[in-house]
N, C-alpha and C positions, 0 to 999 in steps of 0.2 A: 576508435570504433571496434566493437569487439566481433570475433568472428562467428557467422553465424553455426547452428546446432547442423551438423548434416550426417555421416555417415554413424551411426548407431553404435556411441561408446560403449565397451564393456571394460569397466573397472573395478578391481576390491580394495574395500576400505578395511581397516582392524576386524570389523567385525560383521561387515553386510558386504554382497558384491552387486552390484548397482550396472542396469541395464536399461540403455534408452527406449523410450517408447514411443512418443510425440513431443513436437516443439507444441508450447503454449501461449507464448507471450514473445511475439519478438518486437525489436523497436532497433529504428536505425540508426539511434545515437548510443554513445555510451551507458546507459542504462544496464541493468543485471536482467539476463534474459531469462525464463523460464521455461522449465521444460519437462513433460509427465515420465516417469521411470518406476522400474521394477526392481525393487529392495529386496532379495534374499539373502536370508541367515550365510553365513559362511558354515562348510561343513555337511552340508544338505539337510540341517533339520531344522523345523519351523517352515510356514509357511511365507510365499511371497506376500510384498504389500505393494502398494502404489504410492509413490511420495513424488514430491515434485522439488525439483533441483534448481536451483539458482546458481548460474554460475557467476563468481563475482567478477566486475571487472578491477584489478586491483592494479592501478598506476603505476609504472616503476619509483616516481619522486618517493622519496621519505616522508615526507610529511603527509601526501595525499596519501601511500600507503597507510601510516599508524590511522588516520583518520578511517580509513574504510574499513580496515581492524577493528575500530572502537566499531563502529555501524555494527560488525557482527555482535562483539558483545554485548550493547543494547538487546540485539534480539533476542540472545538467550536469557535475559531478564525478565523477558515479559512471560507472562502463565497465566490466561484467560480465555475462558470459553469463547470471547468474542474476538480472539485475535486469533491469526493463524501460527501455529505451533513451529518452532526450529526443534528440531529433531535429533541435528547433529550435523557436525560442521568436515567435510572430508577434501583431502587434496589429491589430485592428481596427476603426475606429468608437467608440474607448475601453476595448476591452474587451481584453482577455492571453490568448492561448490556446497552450497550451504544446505541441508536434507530438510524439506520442509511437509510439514502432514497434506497431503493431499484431502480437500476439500470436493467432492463431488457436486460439480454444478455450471457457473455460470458468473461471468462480473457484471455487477449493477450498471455497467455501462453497455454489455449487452441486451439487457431485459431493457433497458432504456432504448433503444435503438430498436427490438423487437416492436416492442409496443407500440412507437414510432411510426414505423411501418404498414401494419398493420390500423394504424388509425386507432389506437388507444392509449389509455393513462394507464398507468400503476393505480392498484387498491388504492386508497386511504389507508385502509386498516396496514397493508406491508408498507407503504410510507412510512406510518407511526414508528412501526413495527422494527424497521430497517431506522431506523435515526436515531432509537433508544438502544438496539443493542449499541451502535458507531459510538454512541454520548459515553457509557459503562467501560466498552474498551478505552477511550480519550481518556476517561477517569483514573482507571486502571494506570493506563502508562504514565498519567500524570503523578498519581501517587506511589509507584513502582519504589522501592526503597534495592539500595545496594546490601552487598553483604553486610557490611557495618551496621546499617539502619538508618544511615543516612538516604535522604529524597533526593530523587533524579530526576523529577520533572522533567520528563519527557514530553516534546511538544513532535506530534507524526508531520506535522509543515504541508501533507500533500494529500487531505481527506478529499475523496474525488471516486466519482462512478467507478474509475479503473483501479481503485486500490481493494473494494468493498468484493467481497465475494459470496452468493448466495448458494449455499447449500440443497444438495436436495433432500436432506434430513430436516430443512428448515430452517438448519441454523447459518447466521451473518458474521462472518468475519473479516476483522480490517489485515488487509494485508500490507508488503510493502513499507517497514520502516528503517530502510535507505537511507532517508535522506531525513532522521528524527534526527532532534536536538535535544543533549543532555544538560544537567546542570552540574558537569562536574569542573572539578577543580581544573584537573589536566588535561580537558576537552580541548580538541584542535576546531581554532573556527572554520567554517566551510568556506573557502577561497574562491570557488567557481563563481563566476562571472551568469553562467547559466541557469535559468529560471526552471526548476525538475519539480516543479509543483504545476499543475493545470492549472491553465489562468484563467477558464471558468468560476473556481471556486480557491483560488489562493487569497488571503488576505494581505491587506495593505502592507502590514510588515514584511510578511513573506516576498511581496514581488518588490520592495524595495531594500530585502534582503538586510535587514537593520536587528534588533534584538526582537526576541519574541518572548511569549510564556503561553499558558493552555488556552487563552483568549483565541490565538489565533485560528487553533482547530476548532473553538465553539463557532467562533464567525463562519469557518469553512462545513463544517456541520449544516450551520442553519442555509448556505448558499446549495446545501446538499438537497436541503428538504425541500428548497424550493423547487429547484431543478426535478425531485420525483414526483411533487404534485402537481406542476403545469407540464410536465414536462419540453420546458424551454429553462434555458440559464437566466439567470437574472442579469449579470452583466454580459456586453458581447460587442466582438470586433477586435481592435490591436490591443498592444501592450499598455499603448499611452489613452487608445479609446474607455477602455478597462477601468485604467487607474480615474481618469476625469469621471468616469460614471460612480466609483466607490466616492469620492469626495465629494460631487455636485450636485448627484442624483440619485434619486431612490430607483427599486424595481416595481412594476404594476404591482399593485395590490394581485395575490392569487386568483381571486375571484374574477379580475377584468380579463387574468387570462385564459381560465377554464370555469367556467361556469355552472361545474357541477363540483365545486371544491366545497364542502361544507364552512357556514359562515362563523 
């Protein structure tokens, strides 16, 4: 369990000195927690920015180490509008915290929960809107090429409310590639016995943790879209409730469950 964000690090890296601001994401397993900061130049010139820090949790084993090492480098791969940016990668005191562009807004599993509340859906139109940019980033990672030019088909495993982040400039991006899968040679498999994808919207492969490719996030994509236009999940209850309903049963048609869903 990693230890939670509390008294307001102030740290410099080569080139920025980094000041806490707010926790944003915490969770109470091992997970990489997130946290809002203030990024200024070293030297005192240039202005501050806002980026948001991931601290990683990095295992002492070896093996789980190299494997959470690749995870960063994955990230600095990806360069798309619809993904959220790494920035730059700094350590401190032992610990890895990854500089990520801060995104002004909201996770689609908040607006989902709002709305909720409130007694409403999501547009249609940001439904559409929100799944095509999520489809372009999939795309994106999917055909990400290494230095060589070789493809890394990159599969994100865990497209879900909580990874999606809605801008207030308008724009969607996918957050959160943790826990992606590369197609490389000297890829460490992921050994964890633990399910780190929501099992709302994980697909069959993913929850029984077997081989995958981009299918998997199109599947979790479309469990995405369904969840923003009725707003209810299409499968629900345990891990084995879950699995019998992906293999025996379909979900309502949209229409049986919101009946202003266009036909």
């Amino acid at each position: 369990m990693h230890k939670p964000w509390s008294e307001p690090p102030l740290f410099e890296g080569p080139t920025y000195r980094y000041t806490f601001d707010a926790p944003l994401l915490e969770d109470a397993e091992d997970t990489n927690p997130l946290a809002l900061a203030w990024r200024t130049p070293r030297g005192g010139t240039g202005a501050a920015d806002r980026v948001l820090l991931q601290r990683m949790v990095l295992p002492p084993e070896r093996e789980r180490l190299q494997r959470a090492l690749e995870e960063l480098w994955l990230h600095t791969r990806l360069r798309h509008p619809h993904i959220l940016s790494v920035l730059d990668v700094e350590e401190f005191q032992g610990e890895v915290y990854v500089v990520l562009e801060h995104a002004p807004g909201l996770f689609l599993g908040t607006a989902l929960e709002l709305a909720l509340l409130r007694g409403h859906r999501l547009s249609p139109r940001l439904c559409v809107y929100t799944a095509a940019a999520v489809a372009d980033a999939l795309h994106a990672a999917w055909t990400c090429e290494d230095a060589h030019g070789q493809p890394l088909r990159i599969v994100h495993r865990a497209v879900s409310p909580r990874t999606i982040r809605l801008g207030l400039d308008g724009g969607v991006r996918l957050t959160d590639f943790g826990v992606a899968h590369a197609a490389r040679a000297e890829r460490l498999a992921t050994t964890s016995s633990r399910l780190r994808a929501d099992l709302a919207q994980a697909a069959p492969e993913v929850l029984r943790q077997g081989p995958v490719d981009g299918r998997a996030d199109v599947y979790s994509l479309g469990l995405l879209a369904y969840e923003m236009v009725t707003g209810q999940t299409a499968f629900k209850g345990s891990y084995e409730a879950v699995v019998h309903q992906q293999v025996f049963e379909s979900p309502k048609p949209p229409k049986q469950v919101k009946m202003e869903v266009p036909g």
